[in-house]
C-alpha positions in Angstrom: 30.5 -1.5 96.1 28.8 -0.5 92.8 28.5 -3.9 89.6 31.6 -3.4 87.2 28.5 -3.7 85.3 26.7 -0.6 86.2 29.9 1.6 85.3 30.2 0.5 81.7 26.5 0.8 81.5 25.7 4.8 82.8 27.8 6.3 79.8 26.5 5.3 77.4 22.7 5.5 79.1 23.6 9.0 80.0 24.6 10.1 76.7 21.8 8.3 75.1 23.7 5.3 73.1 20.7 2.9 72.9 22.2 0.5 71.0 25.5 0.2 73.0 23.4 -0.1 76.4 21.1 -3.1 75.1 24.3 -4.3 74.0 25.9 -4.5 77.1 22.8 -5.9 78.5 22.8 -8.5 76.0 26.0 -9.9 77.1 25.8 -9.8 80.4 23.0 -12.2 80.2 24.3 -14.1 77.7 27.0 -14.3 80.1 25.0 -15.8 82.9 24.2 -13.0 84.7 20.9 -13.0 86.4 18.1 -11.3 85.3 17.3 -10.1 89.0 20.9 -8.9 89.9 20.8 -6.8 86.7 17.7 -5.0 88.2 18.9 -4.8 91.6 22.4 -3.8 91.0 22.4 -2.0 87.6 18.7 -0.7 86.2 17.8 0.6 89.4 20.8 2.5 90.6 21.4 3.8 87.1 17.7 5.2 87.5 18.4 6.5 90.5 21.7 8.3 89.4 19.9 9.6 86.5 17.1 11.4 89.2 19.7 12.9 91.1 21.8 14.2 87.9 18.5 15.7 86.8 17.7 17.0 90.1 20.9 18.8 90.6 20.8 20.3 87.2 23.9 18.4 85.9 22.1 17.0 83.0 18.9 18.3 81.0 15.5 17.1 80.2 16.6 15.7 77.0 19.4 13.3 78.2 17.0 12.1 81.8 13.8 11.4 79.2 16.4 9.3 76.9 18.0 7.1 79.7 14.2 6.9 81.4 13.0 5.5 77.7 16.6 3.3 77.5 15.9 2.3 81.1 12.5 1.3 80.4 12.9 -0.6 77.4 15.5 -2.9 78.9 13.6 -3.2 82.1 10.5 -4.7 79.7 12.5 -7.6 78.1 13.9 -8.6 81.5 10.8 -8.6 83.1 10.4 -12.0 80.9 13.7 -13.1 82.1 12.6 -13.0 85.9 11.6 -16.4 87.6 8.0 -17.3 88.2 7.8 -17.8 92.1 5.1 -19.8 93.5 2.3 -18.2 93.7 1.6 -16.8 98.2 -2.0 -16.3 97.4 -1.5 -12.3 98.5 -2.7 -9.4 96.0 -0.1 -5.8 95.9 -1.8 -3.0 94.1 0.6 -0.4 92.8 0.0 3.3 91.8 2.9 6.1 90.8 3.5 9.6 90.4 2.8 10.6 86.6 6.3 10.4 85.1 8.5 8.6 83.2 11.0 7.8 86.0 8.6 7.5 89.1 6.4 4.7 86.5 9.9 2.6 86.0 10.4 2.3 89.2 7.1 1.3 89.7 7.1 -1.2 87.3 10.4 -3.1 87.9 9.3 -3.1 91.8 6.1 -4.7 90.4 7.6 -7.2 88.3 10.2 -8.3 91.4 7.1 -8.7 93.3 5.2 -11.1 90.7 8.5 -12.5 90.4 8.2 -13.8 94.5 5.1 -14.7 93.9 3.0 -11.7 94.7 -0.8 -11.4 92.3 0.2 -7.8 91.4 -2.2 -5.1 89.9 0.2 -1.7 88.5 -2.3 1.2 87.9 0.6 3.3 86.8 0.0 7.2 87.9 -2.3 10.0 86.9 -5.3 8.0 88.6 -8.5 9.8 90.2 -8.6 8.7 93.9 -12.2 7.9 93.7 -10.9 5.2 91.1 -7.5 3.8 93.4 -10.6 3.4 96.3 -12.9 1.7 94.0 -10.3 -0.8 92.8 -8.8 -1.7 96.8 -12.4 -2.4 97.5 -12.4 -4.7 94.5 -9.2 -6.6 95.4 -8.7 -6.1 99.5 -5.0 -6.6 98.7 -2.5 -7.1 101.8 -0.8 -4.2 100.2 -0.6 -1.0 98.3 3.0 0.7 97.4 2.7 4.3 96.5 6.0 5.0 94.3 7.7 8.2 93.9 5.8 10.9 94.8 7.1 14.4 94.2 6.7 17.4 96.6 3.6 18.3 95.2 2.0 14.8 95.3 2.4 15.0 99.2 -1.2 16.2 100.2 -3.0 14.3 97.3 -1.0 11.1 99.0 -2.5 12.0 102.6 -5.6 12.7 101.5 -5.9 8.7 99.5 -4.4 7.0 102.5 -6.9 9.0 104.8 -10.0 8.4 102.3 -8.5 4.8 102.4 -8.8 4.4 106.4 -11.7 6.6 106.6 -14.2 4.7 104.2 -13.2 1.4 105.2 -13.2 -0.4 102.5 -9.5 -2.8 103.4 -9.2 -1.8 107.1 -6.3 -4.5 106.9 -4.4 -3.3 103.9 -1.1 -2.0 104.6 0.0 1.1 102.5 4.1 1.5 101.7 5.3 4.1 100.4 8.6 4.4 98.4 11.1 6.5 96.3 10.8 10.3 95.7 10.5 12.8 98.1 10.2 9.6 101.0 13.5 9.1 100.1 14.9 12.5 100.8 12.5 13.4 103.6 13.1 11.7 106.7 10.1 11.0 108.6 7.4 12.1 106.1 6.4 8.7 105.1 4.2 9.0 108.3 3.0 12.2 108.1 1.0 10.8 105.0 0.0 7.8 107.6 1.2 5.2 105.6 2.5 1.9 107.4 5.7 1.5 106.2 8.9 3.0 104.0 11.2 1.8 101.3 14.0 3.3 99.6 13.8 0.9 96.9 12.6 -2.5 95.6 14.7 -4.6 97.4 13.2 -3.0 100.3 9.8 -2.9 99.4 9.6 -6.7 98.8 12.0 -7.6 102.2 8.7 -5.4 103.6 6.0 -7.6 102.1 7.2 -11.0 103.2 6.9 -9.8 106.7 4.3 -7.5 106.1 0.9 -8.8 108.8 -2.5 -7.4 108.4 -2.7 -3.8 109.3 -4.9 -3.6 112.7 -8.5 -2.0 112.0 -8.2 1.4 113.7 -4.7 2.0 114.6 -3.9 5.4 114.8 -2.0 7.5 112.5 1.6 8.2 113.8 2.2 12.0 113.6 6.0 13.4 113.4 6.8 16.5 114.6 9.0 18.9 114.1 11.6 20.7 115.7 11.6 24.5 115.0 15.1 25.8 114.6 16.4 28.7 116.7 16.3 31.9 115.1 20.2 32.9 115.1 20.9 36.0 116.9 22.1 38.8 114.5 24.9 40.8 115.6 24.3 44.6 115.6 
């Protein structure tokens, strides 16, 4: 069942009414309303119902770039809103696909994270892998969350986590990956090798508490496909 919340707020988000959406925003946390449950229950599915608008060609480029920037700007001034959790002593490094959309969810799955505690490190997208490598051999985090990753994105994604696992340099590090084409291709999350998937933040962060140290060496976990039978043309 979808927040009242979240159904006053994608209106005016969708028709780009800034000042009535920080408005409603406003309010609701005047009203008591927690700084968390508004990400979990009205940022993030209004981001997500602004993707699949955009992806099924029911609204423009125009209107998804103005709820992204809406989306985003809200997102910022709750992330000062969101409790400070003791501190678990674990590092999460975070890196996105290069858009608007992919690097909001991105950042409001990093700021839940800090929020539980997590020492988090958001590279954003649009970074050379040589650079993602240098940096996990820097921190040795527990974790890495790849978010949003378009169609495209798939083989550069393979090639990291392989370069990852292949040089060494955080044989323990477990790689998650999240959002974008994982979300609407079932199984592909292991093609690329990585350890885990997570439709969303709630997920990725129910993920990390459990998470354990990745074994040195385990092998990746191939999928494969089923062919489909060719249909038999009637002559």
């Amino acid at each position: 069942m979808s927040d009242p919340l979240l159904t006053r707020y994608l209106l005016p988000l969708l028709s780009g009414r800034r000042a009535e959406c920080f408005s409603l925003i406003r309010d609701a946390l005047t009203d008591g309303k927690p700084a968390t449950a508004i990400v979990y229950d009205v940022i993030w599915p209004a981001m997500a119902q602004v993707e699949r608008l955009f992806r099924a060609d029911r609204i423009d480029s125009a209107h998804e770039n103005m709820a992204c920037r809406i989306n985003r700007t809200i997102a910022d001034q709750i992330q000062a809103r969101l409790p400070s959790g003791l501190s678990n002593g674990k590092r999460m490094l975070l890196i996105c696909a290069d858009r608007p959309s992919e690097e909001l969810g991105a950042q409001m799955t990093a700021d839940l994270l800090q929020a539980e505690g997590w020492d988090v490190y958001f590279m954003g997208g649009g970074v050379p892998q040589d650079e993602v490598l240098a940096l996990v051999g820097e921190l040795r985090p527990q974790g890495m969350v790849v978010f949003g990753t378009g169609p495209t994105g798939v083989p550069d994604t393979r090639k990291l986590v392989d370069l990852i696992r292949e040089v060494g340099v955080c044989s323990t590090m477990n790689v998650i990956v999240s959002g974008g084409v994982f979300n609407r291709a079932d199984g592909l999350w292991r093609e690329v090798g990585a350890d885990h998937f997570a439709e969303n933040a709630r997920d990725v962060l129910s993920i990390a508490a459990d998470m354990q140290p990745r074994k040195p060496g385990t092998p990746r976990v191939d999928v494969v496909k089923k062919r489909r039978r060719r249909r038999k043309v009637a002559v």
